[in-house]
C-alpha positions as CSV (number, residue, x, y, z in Angstrom):
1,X,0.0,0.0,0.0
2,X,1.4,3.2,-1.0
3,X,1.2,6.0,1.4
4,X,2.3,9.3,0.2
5,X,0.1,11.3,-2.0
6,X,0.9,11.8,-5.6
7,X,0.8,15.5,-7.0
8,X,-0.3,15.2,-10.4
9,X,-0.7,19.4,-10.9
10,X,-2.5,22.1,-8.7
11,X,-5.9,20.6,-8.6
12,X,-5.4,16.8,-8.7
13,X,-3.9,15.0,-5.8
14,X,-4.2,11.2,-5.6
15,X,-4.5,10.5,-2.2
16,X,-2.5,7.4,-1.1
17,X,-4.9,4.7,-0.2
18,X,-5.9,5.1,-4.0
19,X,-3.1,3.7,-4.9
20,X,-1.9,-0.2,-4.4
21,X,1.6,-1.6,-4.9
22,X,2.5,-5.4,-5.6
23,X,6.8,-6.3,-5.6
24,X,7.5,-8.9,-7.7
25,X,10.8,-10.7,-9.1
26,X,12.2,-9.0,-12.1
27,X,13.2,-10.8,-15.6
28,X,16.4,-9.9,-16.9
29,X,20.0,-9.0,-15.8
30,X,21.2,-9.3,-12.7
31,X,22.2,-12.3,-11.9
32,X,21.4,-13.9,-8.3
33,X,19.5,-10.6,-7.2
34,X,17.0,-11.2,-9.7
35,X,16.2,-14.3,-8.4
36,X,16.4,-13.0,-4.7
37,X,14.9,-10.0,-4.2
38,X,11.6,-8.6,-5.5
39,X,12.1,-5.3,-7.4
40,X,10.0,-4.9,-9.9
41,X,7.0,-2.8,-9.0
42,X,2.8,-3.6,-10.1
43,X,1.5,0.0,-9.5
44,X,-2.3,-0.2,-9.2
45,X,-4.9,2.5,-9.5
46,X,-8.3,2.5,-9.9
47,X,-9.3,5.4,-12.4
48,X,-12.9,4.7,-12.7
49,X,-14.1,5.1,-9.1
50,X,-11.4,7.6,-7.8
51,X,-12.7,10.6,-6.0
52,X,-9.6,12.9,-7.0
53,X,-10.1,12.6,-11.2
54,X,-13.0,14.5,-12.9
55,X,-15.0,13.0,-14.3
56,X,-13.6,14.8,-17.6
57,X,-9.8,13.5,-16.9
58,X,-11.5,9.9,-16.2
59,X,-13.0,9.8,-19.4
60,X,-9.8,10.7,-21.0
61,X,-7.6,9.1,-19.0
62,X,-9.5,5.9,-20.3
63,X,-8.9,6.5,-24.0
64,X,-5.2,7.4,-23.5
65,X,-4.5,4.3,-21.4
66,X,-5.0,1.6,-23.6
67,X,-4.4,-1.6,-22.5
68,X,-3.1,-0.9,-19.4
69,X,-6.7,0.0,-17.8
70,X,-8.5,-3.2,-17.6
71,X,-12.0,-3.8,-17.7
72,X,-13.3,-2.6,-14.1
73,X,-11.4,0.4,-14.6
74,X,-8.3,-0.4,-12.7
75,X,-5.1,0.9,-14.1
76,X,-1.6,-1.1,-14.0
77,X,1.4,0.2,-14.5
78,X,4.7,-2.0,-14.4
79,X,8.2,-0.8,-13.6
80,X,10.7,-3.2,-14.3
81,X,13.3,-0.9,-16.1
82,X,15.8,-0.4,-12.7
83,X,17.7,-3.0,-10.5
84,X,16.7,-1.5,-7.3
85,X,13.0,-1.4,-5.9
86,X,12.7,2.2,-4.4
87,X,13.8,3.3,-8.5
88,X,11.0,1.1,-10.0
89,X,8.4,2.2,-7.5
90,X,9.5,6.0,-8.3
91,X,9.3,5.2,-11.7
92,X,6.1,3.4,-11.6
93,X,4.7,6.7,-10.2
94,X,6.1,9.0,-12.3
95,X,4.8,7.3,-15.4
96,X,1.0,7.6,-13.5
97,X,1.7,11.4,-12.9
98,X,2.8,11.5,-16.4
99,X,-0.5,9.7,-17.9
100,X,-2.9,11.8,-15.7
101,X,-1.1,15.2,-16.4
102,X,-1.9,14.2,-20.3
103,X,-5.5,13.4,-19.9
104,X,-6.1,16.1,-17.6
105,X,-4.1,18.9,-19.9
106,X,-7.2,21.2,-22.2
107,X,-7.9,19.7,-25.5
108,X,-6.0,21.8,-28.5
109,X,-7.5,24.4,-29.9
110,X,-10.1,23.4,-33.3
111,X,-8.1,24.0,-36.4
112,X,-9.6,27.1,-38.5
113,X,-9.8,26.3,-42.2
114,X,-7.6,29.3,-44.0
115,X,-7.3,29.4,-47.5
116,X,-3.7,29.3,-49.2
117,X,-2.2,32.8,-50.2
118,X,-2.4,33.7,-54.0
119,X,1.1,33.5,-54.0
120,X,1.7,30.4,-52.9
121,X,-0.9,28.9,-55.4
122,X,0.6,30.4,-58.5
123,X,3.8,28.8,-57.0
124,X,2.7,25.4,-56.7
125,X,1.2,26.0,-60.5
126,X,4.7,27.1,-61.8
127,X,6.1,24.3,-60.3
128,X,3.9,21.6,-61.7
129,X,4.4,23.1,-64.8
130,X,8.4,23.3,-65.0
131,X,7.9,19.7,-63.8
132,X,5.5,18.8,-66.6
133,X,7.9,20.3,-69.1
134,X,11.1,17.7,-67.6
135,X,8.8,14.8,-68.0
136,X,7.8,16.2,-71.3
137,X,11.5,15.8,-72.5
138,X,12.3,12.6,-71.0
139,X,10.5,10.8,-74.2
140,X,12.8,8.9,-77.1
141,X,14.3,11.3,-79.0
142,X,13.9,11.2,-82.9
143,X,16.9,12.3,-85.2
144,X,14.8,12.9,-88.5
């Protein structure tokens, strides 16, 4: 059980009991440590019924996850990427801060349809046509 809060940004705090940790053993280098000690971290959080997310950020949070938020809404995160436990757990958490940060930033502004410059479009004709004129050339050449 992990204990102290995570600050995502100003207005979302995940409280700790929210959040759930599992150590397990590792796969990889390492030799005997792997097969000793438990380092790698199982982060659990469950988005859909947490009382810190929006309901807007919980909606997103959902589409940006993936595969990694399961069916009842419970997101897992894995952190096997360090040797020592206390890095993977960091780790673990700093990848959740990262994912909620991005479902909770504004959506980008709508695009607004412009149309090109008259410039440009003679351009692009000028272009096209010097072109044309190249592949116009590149046909067999008769000597009569």
């Amino acid at each position: 059980m992990a204990s102290d809060p995570l600050y995502v940004n100003s207005s979302i705090t995940i409280a700790g009991w929210e959040l759930t940790e599992q150590f397990i053993r590792a796969s990889g280098p390492g030799g005997q440590n792997v097969n000793k000690v438990s380092t790698s971290v199982q982060l659990r959080f469950d988005a859909r019924s947490s009382p810190s997310l929006p309901e807007r950020v919980k909606a997103r949070l959902a589409s940006i996850a993936g595969r990694r938020l399961s069916k009842d809404g419970v997101l897992l995160i894995e952190a096997d990427r360090f040797r020592s436990q206390d890095r993977n757990r960091q780790d673990a958490r700093d990848r959740l801060k990262a994912l909620i940060a991005s479902a909770a930033a504004p959506p980008p502004p709508k695009r607004r349809k412009t149309k090109p410059t008259k410039g440009s479009v003679e351009r692009r004709l000028k272009a096209k046509a010097g072109r044309a004129i190249i592949k116009k050339n590149r046909g067999s050449v008769d000597f009569d």
